[in-house]
C-alpha angles and dihedrals in degrees: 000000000000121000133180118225108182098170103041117132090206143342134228129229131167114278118171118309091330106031127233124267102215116196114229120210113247092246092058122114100205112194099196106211117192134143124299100259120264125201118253117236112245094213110025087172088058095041084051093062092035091067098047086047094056103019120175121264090352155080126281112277091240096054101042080056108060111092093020114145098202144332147212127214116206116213141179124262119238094280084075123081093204115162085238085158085067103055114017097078100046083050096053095039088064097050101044085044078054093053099262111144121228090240092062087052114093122183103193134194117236091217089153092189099328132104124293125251108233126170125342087009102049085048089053089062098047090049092190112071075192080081100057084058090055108032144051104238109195132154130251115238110200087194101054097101081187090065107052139075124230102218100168128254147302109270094225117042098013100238114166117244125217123157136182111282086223093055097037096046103042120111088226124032117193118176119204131200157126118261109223130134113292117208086227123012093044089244151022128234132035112054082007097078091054105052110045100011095062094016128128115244091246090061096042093046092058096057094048091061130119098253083062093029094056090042100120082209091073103089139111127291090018137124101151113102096336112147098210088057089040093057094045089059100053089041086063090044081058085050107039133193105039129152128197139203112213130190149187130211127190120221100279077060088250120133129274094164152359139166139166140227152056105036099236096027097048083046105056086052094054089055095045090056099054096027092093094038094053102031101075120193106216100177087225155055123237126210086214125047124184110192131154126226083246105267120260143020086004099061092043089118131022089241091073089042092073090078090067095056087048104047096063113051110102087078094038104103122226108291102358140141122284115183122187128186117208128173086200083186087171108047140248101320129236128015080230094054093043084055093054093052089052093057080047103057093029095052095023127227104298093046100043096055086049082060080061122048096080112055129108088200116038106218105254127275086007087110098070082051088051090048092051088066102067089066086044089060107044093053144312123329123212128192129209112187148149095185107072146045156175110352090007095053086045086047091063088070092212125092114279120213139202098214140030097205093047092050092048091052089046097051096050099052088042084062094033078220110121087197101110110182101218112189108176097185103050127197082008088080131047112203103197118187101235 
């Protein structure tokens, strides 16, 4: 919900594991922008078991699970903050109560073609070292042709299909996820964790291409008639019977909803549910923006910072300030992204999309390059970060700056306009003018 706050001495946004604390100028005007509040749930164990217990368009969990012969469990990567300590077990615990040995229990990790989670870190996402006893954790690796099905293509829009031979072949598919606005499909979770999460690259390749990218349809907080999300739906018809736990989380990460069930059904009503809580009607545009990349783990690397300088546009003026604020504690991201940014600075912004608008596989990771561009061409883009330097910092393509309270006082008085648009949460929050 937007707030005005005329007499605050600074203002706090998510930065990396602690937040920032960013100083205002006495003359700013912050409107502080942030999600409509959602109750916590004062069980989330119970509400866990609540949901497998009456799942949406579905059967109760305990009795989908019984003959089954094995199962597969879909969750996040790292970039995804997902309660996975709430529901795995439960999960698990029914299926091994129905028969089903732990060696015929894969937990996989939707990586789509990013990194794989190993070690402490893997062990972060799973959240409950109780799983690795009962379950089989692997990665997902979007490059190993061996691993994956063929199962055709879309009928539509003839995108090839090739999933990962775990998930495919598994007696029992269950898909994982957290529900929040998605810079290109609408929205995160559900059909999401499939394709791209246990996608082949040459799947996930197609519909990041250009003819998706450019569809004015594939943008946040939209279903309708977007091709990504299209695409994701007929990819599950080629699949058939999936399920899906999907979650919400408030700003501390705890738990304001969950269900289970059908994997489209379950996950409509996941989105219905936060739509009106994320998508925040402001009433006007500001010619300076202040936004964060979304603290850990989401702003671990400057590729996944790109979906804060996108979420907010609709209230960014012609030609105003945005200012984003990235930990990037792990760097810039892919040698195949950092690729991509170097065609762009070295080509610029009109040259480098015209790379682009033939191909029938967009080169990975260049997508998050191609979406960059739409913040580069509605106004000025600012960058506040401790996590990068010299040819990775030039690489970005945007200004950086040494100082978010500097910046914040340059851009007002640039604009001779004192509204400052604060949005502490990122791309966790979309501001629309009406």
């Amino acid at each position: 919900m937007p707030s005005e706050n005329l007499h605050a001495e600074s203002i706090e946004i998510l930065y990396g594991k602690h937040g920032l604390s960013v100083p205002l100028p006495r003359s700013a005007h912050p409107t502080v922008i942030g999600k409509r509040p959602l109750p916590k749930l004062a069980d989330p164990h119970a509400a866990v078991r609540a949901a497998l217990a009456q799942p949406v368009a579905a059967a109760p969990y305990a009795d989908l699970v019984r003959g089954r012969k094995s199962a597969c469990i879909l969750i996040c990567d790292i970039t995804r903050p997902v309660p996975n300590h709430l529901f795995l077990r439960p999960l698990i615990e029914d299926l091994r109560a129905a028969g089903v040995p732990r060696e015929r229990i894969a937990v996989l990790v939707a990586t789509g073609l990013h990194r794989p989670n190993e070690g402490e870190e893997l062990a972060e996402v799973v959240g409950d070292p109780w799983v690795f006893e009962h379950a089989l954790v692997a990665n997902h690796f979007a490059r190993d042709d061996a691993a994956h099905v063929d199962l055709g293509v879309t009928p539509v829009r003839r995108t090839p299909v090739k999933l990962d031979r775990r998930f495919v072949e598994a007696d029992l598919r269950i898909a994982t996820g957290l529900v929040e606005p998605h810079f290109m499909a609408g929205w995160s979770g559900g059909r999401k964790v499939i394709a791209p999460g246990v996608a082949h690259e040459d799947t996930i390749r197609t519909f990041h291409s250009a003819r998706f990218m450019e569809d004015p349809a594939a943008i946040q907080c939209n279903l309708d008639g977007n091709p990504l999300h299209d695409e994701q739906l007929a990819i599950v018809r080629m699949l058939g019977e999936v399920y899906a736990v999907n979650t919400v989380i408030d700003e501390d990460r705890d738990l304001v909803h969950v269900n289970f069930g059908e994997i489209v059904a379950s996950h409509l009503v996941a989105v219905r549910f936060v739509a009106d809580s994320v998508r925040v009607p402001v009433g006007r545009k500001f010619a300076t923006i202040l936004t964060s990349a979304a603290g850990h783990p989401l702003d671990k690397t400057y590729y996944q910072t790109v979906k804060g300088m996108v979420t907010p546009l609709d209230i960014l003026a012609p030609g105003g300030t945005l200012i984003v604020a990235s930990a990037c504690s792990e760097g810039f991201g892919s040698g195949a992204f950092r690729a991509a940014q170097k065609r762009l600075v070295e080509l610029g912004p009109d040259a480098f999309l015209a790379t682009l608008l033939g191909k029938q596989l967009a080169d990975v990771d260049e997508w998050q390059t191609e979406m960059q561009l739409k913040p580069m061409r509605a106004g000025r883009v600012q960058l506040y970060t401790t996590g990068l330097a010299g040819d990775d910092l030039m690489l970005t393509g945007v200004e950086h700056v040494e100082s978010v309270g500097a910046a914040v006082a340059a851009a007002l008085a640039h604009a001779n306009d004192p509204a400052l648009a604060v949005i502490p949460e990122g791309p966790y929050v979309v501001p629309v003018v009406a």
